[in-house]
C-alpha positions as CSV (number, residue, x, y, z in Angstrom):
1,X,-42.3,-49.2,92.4
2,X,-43.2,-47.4,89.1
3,X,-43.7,-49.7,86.1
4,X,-40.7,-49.9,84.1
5,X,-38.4,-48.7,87.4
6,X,-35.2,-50.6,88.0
7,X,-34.1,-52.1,91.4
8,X,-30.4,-52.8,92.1
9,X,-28.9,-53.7,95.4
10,X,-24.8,-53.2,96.1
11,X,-22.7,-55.4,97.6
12,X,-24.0,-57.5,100.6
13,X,-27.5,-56.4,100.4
14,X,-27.7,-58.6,97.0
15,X,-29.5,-61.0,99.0
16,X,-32.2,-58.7,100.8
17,X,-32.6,-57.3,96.9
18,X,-33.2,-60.4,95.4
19,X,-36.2,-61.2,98.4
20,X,-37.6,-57.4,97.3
21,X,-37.7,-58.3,94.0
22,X,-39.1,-61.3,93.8
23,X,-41.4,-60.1,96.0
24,X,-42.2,-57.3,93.0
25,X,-42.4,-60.1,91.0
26,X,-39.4,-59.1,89.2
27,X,-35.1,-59.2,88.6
28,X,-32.6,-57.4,90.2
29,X,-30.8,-54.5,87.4
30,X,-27.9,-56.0,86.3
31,X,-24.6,-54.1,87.5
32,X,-20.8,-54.4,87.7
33,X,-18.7,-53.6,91.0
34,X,-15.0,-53.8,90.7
35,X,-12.3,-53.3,93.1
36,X,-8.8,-51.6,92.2
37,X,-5.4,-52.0,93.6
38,X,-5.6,-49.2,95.2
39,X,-8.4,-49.5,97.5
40,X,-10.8,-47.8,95.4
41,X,-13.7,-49.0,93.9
42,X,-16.2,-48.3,90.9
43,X,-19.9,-49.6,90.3
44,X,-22.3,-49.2,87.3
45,X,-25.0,-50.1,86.5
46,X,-25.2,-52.5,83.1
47,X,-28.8,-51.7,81.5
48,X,-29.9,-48.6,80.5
49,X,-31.4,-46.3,82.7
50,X,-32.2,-42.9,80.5
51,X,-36.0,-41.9,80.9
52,X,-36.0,-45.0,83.7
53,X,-36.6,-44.2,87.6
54,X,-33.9,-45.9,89.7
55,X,-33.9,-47.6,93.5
56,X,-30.8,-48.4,94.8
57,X,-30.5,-50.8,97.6
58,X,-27.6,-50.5,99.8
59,X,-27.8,-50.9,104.0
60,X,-25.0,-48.4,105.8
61,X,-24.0,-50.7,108.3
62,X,-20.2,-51.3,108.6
63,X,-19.3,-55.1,108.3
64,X,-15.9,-56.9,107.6
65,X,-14.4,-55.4,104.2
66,X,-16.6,-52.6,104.3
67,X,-16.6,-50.4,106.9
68,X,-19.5,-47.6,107.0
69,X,-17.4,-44.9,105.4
70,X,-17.0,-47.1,102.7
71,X,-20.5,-48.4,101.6
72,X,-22.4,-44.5,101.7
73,X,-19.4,-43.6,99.2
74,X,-20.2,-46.4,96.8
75,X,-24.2,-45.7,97.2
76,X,-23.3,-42.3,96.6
77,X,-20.9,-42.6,93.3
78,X,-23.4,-45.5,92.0
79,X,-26.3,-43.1,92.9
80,X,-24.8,-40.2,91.1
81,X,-24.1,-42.3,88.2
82,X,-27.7,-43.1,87.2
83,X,-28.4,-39.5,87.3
84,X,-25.3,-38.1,85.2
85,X,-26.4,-40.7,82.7
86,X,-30.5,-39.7,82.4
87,X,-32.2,-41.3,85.4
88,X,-34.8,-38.7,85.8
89,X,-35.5,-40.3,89.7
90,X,-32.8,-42.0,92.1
91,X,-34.0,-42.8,95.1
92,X,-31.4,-44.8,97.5
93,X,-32.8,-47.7,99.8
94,X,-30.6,-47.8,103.2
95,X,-32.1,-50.0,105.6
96,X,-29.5,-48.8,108.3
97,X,-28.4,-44.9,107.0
98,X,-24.9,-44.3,108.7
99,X,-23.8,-41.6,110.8
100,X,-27.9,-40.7,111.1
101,X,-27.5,-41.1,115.1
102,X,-25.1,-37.9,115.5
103,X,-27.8,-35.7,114.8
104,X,-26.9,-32.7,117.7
105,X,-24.1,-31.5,119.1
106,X,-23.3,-33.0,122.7
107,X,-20.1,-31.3,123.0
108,X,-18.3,-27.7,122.1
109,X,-17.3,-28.2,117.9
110,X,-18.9,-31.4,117.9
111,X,-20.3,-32.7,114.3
112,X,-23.7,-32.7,113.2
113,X,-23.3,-36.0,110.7
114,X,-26.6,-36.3,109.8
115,X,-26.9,-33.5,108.0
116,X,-23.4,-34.0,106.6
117,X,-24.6,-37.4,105.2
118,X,-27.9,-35.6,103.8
119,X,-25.6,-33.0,102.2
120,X,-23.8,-35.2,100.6
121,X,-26.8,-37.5,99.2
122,X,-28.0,-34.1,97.6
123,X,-24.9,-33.3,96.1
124,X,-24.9,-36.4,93.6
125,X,-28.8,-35.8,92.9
126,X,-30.6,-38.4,95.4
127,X,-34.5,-37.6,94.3
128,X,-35.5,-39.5,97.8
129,X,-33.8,-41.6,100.6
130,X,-35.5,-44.8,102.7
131,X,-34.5,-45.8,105.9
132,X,-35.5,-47.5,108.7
133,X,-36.3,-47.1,112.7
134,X,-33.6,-43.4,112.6
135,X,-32.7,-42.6,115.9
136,X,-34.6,-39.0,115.5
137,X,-37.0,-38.9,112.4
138,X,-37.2,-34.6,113.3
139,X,-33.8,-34.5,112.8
140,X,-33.5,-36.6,110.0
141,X,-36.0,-35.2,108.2
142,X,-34.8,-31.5,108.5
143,X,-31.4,-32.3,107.6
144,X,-32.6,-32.4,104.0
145,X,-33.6,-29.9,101.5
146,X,-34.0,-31.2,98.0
147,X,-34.0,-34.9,98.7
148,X,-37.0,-36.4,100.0
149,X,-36.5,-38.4,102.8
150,X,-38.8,-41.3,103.7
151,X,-38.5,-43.0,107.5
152,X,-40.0,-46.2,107.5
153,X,-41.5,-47.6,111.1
154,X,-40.7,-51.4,111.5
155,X,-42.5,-51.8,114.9
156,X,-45.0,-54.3,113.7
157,X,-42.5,-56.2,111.5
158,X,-40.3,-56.5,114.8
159,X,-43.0,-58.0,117.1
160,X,-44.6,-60.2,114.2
161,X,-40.9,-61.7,114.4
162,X,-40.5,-61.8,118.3
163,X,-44.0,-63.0,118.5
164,X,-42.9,-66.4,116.5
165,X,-39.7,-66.7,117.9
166,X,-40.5,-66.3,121.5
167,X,-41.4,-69.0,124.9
168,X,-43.9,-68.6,127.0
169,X,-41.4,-67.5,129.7
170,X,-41.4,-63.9,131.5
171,X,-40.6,-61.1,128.5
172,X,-39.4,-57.4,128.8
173,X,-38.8,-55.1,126.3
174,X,-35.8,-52.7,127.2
175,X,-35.0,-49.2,125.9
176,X,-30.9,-48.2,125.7
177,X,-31.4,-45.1,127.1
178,X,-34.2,-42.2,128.2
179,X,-34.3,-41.0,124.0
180,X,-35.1,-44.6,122.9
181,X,-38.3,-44.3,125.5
182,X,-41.1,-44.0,123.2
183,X,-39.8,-46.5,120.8
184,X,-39.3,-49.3,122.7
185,X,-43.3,-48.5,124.6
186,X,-44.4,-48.4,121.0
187,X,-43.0,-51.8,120.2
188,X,-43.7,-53.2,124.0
189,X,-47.4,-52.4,123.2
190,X,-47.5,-53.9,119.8
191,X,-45.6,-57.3,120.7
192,X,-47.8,-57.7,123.9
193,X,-50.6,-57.0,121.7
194,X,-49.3,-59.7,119.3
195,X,-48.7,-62.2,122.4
196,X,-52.1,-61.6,124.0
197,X,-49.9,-61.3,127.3
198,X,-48.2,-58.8,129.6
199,X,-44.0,-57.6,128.8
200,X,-42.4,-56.0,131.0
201,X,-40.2,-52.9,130.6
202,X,-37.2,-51.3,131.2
203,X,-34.5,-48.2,130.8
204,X,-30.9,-48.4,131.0
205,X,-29.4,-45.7,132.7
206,X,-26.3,-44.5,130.2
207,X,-23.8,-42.2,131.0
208,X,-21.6,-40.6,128.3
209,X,-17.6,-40.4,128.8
C-alpha cells in the first residue's frame, strides 16, 4: 500500500482486515455502518480521505444476514463514497467477487453477471478491483473498461496450508468439473511439490439441469 493510504474492511471481513493490517504494520480506517428499519443500510468512512488513496476490504460471499446481493451493494455505496468526497484512488479488496462465475451465456437470454458486476463497480468510480482464484480470469478481466482489475493466484498459499494440515495417508486433488481442469493440476503439482510425494487426481463429471 501507498504511504499515507487508508485500509478499511466492512462487515465480517473486520477480522481478515485487522490480520492485513497488522501485517502493514498499521490500523484499520475507522468507519460507521448502520442499519435502518427498513432494511437499508449506510456506511462511511470516519477519517478523512481527500487527497488520500483508499482500499476497501469487503469478501462477496453470501453468509447469514447478508446475502451476496447485499454485501457488493454496501462495497459499492461505501466505495462510491470515498470518491464523491476526494479520494483520488479506490480500489475495492473482494476476496470472493460475487456473481464473477456467470461469465457466458449457457442458455438463450441468459445473463452475463460478470460484466454486470464490473459495470456497476465503474459506475461508482472503482480505480481497481482484487480478487482471488475467479472462475475465468479472460472473462473477468475483459468485463472491465476503466477499472483495473487485479486476479490474485492463491495456489501456493492453498498447498502451504494442505501441506500442514495433511496425514501421510493416500491424497487426491479433485477438479468440479472439465473448466476447473487446469486449476486443480496447477495446485496438484504445487502441493505434491510441497509434500515431496505423489496426489492423485480426479474430474467430476457435471451435468447441468
Amino acid at each position: 500500500m501507498i504511504a499515507g493510504a487508508l485500509l478499511f474492511a466492512l462487515g465480517s471481513s473486520r477480522t481478515l482486515g485487522e490480520r492485513i493490517a497488522a501485517r502493514l504494520g498499521q490500523a484499520l480506517a475507522p468507519h460507521e455502518e448502520r442499519e435502518f428499519g427498513g432494511g437499508e443500510h449506510k456506511a462511511r468512512p470516519l477519517e478523512e480521505v481527500s487527497g488520500r488513496d483508499v482500499y476497501v476490504l469487503q469478501s462477496l460471499h453470501g453468509e447469514p444476514g447478508q446475502s451476496a446481493n447485499d454485501k457488493p451493494v454496501r462495497l459499492l455505496f461505501f466505495t462510491g463514497a470515498h470518491k464523491d468526497t476526494g479520494a483520488p484512488r479506490a480500489t475495492a479488496i473482494a476476496p470472493y467477487l460475487a456473481y464473477s462465475r456467470k461469465d457466458r451465456r449457457t442458455k438463450p437470454r441468459d445473463p452475463v453477471a460478470t460484466r454486470y458486476i464490473a459495470g456497476l463497480f465503474e459506475s461508482v468510480a472503482t480505480d481497481r478491483i482484487v480478487t482471488l482464484e475467479v472462475h475465468n480470469v479472460s472473462a473477468f478481466e475483459n468485463a472491465f473498461r476503466t477499472c483495473r482489475p487485479e486476479h490474485i493466484p492463491v495456489a501456493g498459499l492453498l498447498a502451504d496450508h494442505f501441506a500442514a494440515a495433511l496425514s501421510d495417508g493416500p491424497v487426491a486433488v479433485v477438479a468440479p468439473d472439465t473448466g476447473g481442469a487446469k486449476r486443480a493440476e496447477l495446485f496438484r503439482r504445487v502441493l505434491e511439490a510441497r509434500l515431496n510425494r505423489p496426489i492423485g487426481k480426479a474430474i467430476m463429471d457435471k451435468h447441468r439441469s
